[in-house]
Each structure stands twice: as C-alpha cells, then as structure tokens.
N, C-alpha and C positions, 0 to 999 in steps of 0.2 A: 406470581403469587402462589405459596403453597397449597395444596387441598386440603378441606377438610378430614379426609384420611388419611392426608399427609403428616399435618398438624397430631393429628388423635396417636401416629403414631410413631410421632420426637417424643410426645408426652410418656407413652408408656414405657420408652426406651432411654428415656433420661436418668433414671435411676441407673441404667445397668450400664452407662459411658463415662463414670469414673474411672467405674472398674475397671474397663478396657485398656483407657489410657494409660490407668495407674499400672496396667502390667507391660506394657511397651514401653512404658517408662522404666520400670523397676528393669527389666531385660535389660534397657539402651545405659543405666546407671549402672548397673554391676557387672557390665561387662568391659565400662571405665575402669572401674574399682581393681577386681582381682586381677589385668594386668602388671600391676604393682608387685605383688609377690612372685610372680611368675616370670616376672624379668630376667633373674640369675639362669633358670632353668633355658629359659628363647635363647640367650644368647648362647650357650654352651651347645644347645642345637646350631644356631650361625654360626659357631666359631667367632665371635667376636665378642669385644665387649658391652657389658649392658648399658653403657652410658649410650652406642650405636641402634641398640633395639630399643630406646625411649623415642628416637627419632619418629618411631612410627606411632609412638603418643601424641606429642608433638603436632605429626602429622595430623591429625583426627580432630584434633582442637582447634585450629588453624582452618580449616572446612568446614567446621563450628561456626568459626567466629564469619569465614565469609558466606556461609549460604542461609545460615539465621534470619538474618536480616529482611533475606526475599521471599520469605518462606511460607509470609501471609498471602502476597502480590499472588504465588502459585495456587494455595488452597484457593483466594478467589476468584482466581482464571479459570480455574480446570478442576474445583468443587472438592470438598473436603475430606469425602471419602476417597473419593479417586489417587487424589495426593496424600493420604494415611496411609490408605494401603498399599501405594508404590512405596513408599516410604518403608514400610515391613519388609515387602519383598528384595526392595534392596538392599537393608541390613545382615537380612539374612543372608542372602548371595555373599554379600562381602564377609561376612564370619567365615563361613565355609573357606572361601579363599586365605584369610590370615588364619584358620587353623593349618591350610594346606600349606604355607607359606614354607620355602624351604631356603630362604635369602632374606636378609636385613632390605633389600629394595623390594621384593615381590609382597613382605608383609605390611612397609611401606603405602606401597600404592595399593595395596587391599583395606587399609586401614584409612584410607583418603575415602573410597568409594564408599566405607563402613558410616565416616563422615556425613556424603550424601545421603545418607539414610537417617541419620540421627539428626540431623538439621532438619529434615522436613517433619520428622515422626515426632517428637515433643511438642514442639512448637505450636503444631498444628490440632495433637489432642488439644492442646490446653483450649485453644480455640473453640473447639469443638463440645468441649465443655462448657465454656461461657455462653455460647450462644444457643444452648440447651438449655441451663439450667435459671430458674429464678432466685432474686435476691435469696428468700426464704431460706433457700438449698443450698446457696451458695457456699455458705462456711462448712457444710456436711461434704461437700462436693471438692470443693480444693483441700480439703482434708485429710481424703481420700488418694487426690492425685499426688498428694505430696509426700505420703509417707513412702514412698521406692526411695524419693531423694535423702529420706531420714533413714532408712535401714541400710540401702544399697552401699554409701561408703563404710558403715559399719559393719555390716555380714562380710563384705569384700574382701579384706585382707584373710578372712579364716577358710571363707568356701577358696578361693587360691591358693592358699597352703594348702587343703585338703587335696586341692585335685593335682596340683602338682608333686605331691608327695607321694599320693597313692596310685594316680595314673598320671597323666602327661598333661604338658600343657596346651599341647592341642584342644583337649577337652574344655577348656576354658570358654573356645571358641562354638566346639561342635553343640554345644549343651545350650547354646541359641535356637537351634534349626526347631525341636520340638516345641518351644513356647511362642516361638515366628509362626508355626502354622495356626496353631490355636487362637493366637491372637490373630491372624489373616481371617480363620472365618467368624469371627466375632464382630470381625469390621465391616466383613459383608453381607452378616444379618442382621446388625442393629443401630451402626453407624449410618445418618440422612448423608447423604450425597447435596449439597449446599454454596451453592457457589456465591463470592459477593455480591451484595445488592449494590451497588455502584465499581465496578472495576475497574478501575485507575490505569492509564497509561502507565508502564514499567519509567519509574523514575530511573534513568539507566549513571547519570551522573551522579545523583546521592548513593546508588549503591555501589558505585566504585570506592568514591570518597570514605564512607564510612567501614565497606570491606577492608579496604586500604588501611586505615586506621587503626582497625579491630587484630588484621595482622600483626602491621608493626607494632602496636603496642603489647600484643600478646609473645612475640618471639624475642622482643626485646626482655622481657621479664624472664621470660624462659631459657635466655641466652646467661642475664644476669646473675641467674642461678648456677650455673653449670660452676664446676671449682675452677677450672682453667679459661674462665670466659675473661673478655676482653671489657671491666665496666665501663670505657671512657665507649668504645663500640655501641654496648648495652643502652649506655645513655644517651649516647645519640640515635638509636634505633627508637629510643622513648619520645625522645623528643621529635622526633621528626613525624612520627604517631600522634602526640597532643596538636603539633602545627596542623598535619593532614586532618584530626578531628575536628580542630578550629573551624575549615575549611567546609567540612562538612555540613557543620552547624548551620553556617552561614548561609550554606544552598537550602539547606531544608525550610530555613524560615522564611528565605525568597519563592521558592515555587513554590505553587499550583496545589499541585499534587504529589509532595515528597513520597518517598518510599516509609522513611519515619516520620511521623506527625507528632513533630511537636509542641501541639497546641496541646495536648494530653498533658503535658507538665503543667498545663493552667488549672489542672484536676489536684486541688492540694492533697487530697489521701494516694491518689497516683505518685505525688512527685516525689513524696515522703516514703512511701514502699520503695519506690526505683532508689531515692541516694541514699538515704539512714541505711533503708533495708538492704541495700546495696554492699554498704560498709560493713553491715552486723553479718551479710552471708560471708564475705568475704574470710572472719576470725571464725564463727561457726563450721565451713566446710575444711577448715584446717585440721582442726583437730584428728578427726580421722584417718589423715596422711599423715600427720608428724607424730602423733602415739602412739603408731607400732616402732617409728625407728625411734624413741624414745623407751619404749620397753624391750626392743633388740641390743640397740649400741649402749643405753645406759644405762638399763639393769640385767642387760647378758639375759634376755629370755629368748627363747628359740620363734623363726616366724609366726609357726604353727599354735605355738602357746599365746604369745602377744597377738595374734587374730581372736586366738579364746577370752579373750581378757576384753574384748571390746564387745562379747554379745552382751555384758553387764549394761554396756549403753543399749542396745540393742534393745532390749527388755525393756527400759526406760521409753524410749521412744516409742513402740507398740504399746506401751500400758496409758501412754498419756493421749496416745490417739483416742480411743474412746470416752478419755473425759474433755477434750479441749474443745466442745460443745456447751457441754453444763457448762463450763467454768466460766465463760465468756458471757453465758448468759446471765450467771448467777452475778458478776460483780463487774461487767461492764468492758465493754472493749477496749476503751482505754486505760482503766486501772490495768489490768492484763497485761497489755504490752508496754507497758512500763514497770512494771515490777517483777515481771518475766526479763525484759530485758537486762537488768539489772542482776536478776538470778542468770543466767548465760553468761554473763560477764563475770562472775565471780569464779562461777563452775569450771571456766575457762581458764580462770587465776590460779586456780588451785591447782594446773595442772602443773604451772612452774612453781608449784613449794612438792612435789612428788620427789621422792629420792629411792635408793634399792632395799633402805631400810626400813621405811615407809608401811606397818601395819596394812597388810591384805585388808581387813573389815573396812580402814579409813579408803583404801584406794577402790574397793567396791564402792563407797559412796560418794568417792568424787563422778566415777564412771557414770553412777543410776543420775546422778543430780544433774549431770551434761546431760545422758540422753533425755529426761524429762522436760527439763527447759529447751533444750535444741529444738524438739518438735512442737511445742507448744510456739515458739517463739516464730520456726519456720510455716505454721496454720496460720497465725495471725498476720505474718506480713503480706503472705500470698494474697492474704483474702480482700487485706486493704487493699490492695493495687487494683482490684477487681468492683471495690465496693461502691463508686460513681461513675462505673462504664459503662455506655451503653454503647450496643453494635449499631452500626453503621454512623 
C-alpha cells in the first residue's frame, strides 16, 4: 500500500505526466514519420534500392506488433518507471545506431532494437497516465497525450525534407539523443515507480498466439502492398493470421489469466473505441502518408513543398486541441462524436475530388477541415476507451 507521501506526491505530479508522455510519444511518432522522405536519400547512402531500406520500416512494426502486447505483464513485474525509462534509454541507444548505420542490415537490426524501445515507451506512458489521473482530468489528460499522434504524421514529412535537404539523414536519427535525455530526467523526477497490484503469471501461449498473428497479418498486408508482391502469397499470409488469431481468441477466453483480457470488451464504450475506433483510425492515419505522394506524383510538387502544404493541417489540429474540452462539454459527448465523425468522413472525401487545378484557398480548406476534425475525433475516441476502466 502506498504512503501518504507517496500518494500527496502522484497527486502533485499528475498534472505534469501528460506532458511527459506526450513528448516520448511525440519523439517515438516522428521519428516513424520523417523516415518516409528520407528513404531516397538512405538508400543512395546503401547503394541500394529504397524499396530494401523500407525493410527496416517494416522491421520496427513487426517488434510493434510483437512486444506490444507484453508490455503491460513488464510494467507490472518490474514497475512502471523502471520499464519507461529503459524504454527511453533503449530508443535512444537504437537511434544512434540507425543513424550510424552504414548497411540496409545493420540499420535493419537497429531499427528492431529501436522497436524494443517503442513497444515498451507508449504503451506503458499511456498507462501511467490512467492510473494517475481521475475521471475529471481524464479528457484534459488523453488530450494532451494524443496530440504527438495528431501533429507527428503531419510535421513528418516537412521536418524530413528539411533535414535531408539541408544536412543528412543521419540527423533524422541523431536529433533523438537530446529529447531522450530530457525526457529520461523527467521520468526520474516525477514518474511513481508502480508496479501491478495483482501480477499475473506471463500467459506465455496467448503471447505467442496473438504475437504470431499480429505478425502474419501485418507482413501480409505489407507484402500485399509491395508492386511485385505475390497477392495469392499475401493472402494466404492473411489468412493464416485470421486462423492463428481465431486460435488466440479462443485461449484467452479459456484461461485464468490471459495476457489479453477480454472480458474488457463486455465494457460497451471500450468495445466501441477498440472496433468503430479502430476502423476510423485506420482512414484517419492515412491520410498523412498518401497526401504527400498525391501532392508529389499528381500535382508534380516537390517533397519539401508537399511537406509545407500539410502544416495547413498541422495548424488545425493544435487550434482544436485547446477547444475540444469546451466543446464536449458545451453539447455533450455523444452529439460530438457523431457529428465530428461524420465531418472526418467528409474531410477525408474531399481529398479524392482534389486535382492540380484545384484553387489553393479551397485546398487550404480541405487541409484546416482534416486537421480540425482528425483531432477532435482522435481526443474523443481515446477518451472513451478509457471512460469505464478501472485499474486493477
């Protein structure tokens, strides 16, 4: 049981563990991000092609999607700072290494280890967050931590042109090391150290199963992309990912003690954030990868300009962080996200009526009307998912 000064000081420090997050997030997000445009320039450093330097994309997601999963099991063994801040430390070690990278394999397996670090460091703020903060705060609080995910794909593509135009792409990497230290002593003066109140034997069969799953169905999709991929391969790489997830389901809802608990889906504003919200992140996080090669390949504008062209959402999405408090209060949480939803959908619509002829003033206002709704829409799902949990 905590102390009384224990207690008095999560409380004082509860205010200032968005923040934190929200910048280990905002780091672990736009260092996703400006890989993208930076591609052309890596490979011509390997000597290869860049469709061989996405491998180490790839790579990173794929260590996502398996270490995710366990990532609570760790903070609750070994206490939430503990595992934050290795979490940093490892990030940062792996940057350094994929800036040093001087081979399509060395930046490879730097960008796996960059993996272990980002698996543990999200997952485990967001955590850290909930079990700080009350109801009351809550929507102020995942607000905060979500706006990296709203800006970081849209700053991304400009700050990578920027730095690969002006200096190297190295720098993409090295321009970690100084917000990894800042964030490291932030975690060790105001992050509690927290381990689970009940800590679970390691479900070690459900996290094969649904690892397993998470892979094949991610490398499958990412295979099916490829212009020379093989779809009959692709699809059966899919499927054999739906079967192994079947599989998984079905251990979770038999044991004890799964790794994922999904009795949480019997939480209807949980189960509605995880699939609806699921679907809507899905067409939402698009846009900011397909809009620059939509302003490159089909209106002939150069990286660095079609990066500039996306802080218009940029803008949107910071202007509406500061009202998507009022606004929820003023006309209720669910008129909101249904009629926000609705606006996302459209904003989204209008990007396929866009052409090279297209009036600048109307394509500024497709831009501000995406980024506005994207973050209001990405505040309010987070928040449901959060809004009948309680720890332990």
């Amino acid at each position: 049981m905590p102390t009384i000064s224990a207690v008095r000081s999560v409380g004082r420090n509860s205010m200032v563990l968005p923040f934190i997050v929200a910048a280990t997030y905002f780091m672990e997000s736009l260092d996703t991000t400006v890989i993208a445009t930076a591609l052309p320039q890596m490979a011509r450093s390997f000597h290869v092609g860049p469709n061989e330097v996405s491998l180490g994309m790839t790579a990173y997601m794929l260590t996502l999607a398996v270490l995710i999963p366990i990532s609570g099991w760790i903070a609750d063994q070994h206490g939430t700072r503990t595992v934050f801040g290795s979490a940093v430390v490892i990030f940062t070690i792996a940057s350094v290494l994929c800036g040093s990278a001087d081979s399509v394999l060395a930046f490879t397996a730097a960008r796996v280890l960059q993996g272990v670090g980002g698996a543990m460091m999200v997952p485990v703020g967001r955590m850290i967050v909930a079990r700080n903060t009350d109801q009351e705060h809550m929507l102020r609080a995942i607000s905060t931590i979500t706006w990296p995910a709203i800006v970081a794909p849209v700053v991304g593509p400009t700050v990578g042109g920027l730095i690969t135009t002006y200096a190297s792409w190295h720098w993409v990497f090295f321009l970690n090391v100084p917000f990894s230290i800042a964030a490291f002593a932030a975690i060790a003066i105001f992050v509690p150290n927290q381990p689970g109140r009940n800590v679970r034997k390691l479900d070690s069969r459900g996290f094969l199963l649904s690892s397993a799953s998470l892979v094949l169905l991610l490398y499958g999709m990412e295979l099916a992309s490829r212009p020379d991929a093989s779809l009959e391969l692709a699809g059966a790489i899919i499927g054999a990912g739906i079967v192994v997830g079947l599989l998984a389901i079905f251990h979770l809802r038999k044991t004890s003690q799964p790794i994922l608990d999904l009795v949480l889906f019997r939480v209807q504003t949980y189960k509605t954030s995880v699939w609806w919200g699921g679907f809507a992140r899905a067409g939402i996080e698009a846009v900011p990868y397909l809009s620059p090669l939509l302003f490159q390949i089909g209106f002939g504008l150069s990286a660095f300009h079609s990066g500039l062209l996306l802080l218009v959402t940029a803008t949107g999405n910071l202007g509406m962080k500061t009202l998507t408090t009022p606004i929820v209060r003023r006309f209720g949480f669910r008129k909101v996200a249904i009629a926000n939803g609705t606006a996302v959908a459209l904003s989204i619509l209008a990007f396929a009526c866009l052409a090279p002829s297209t009036p600048w003033p109307v394509l500024f206002i497709v831009l501000l009307a995406y980024g506005l709704s994207r973050s209001l829409q990405l505040s309010t799902m987070t928040t449901l998912s959060y809004a009948d949990i309680s720890d332990g």
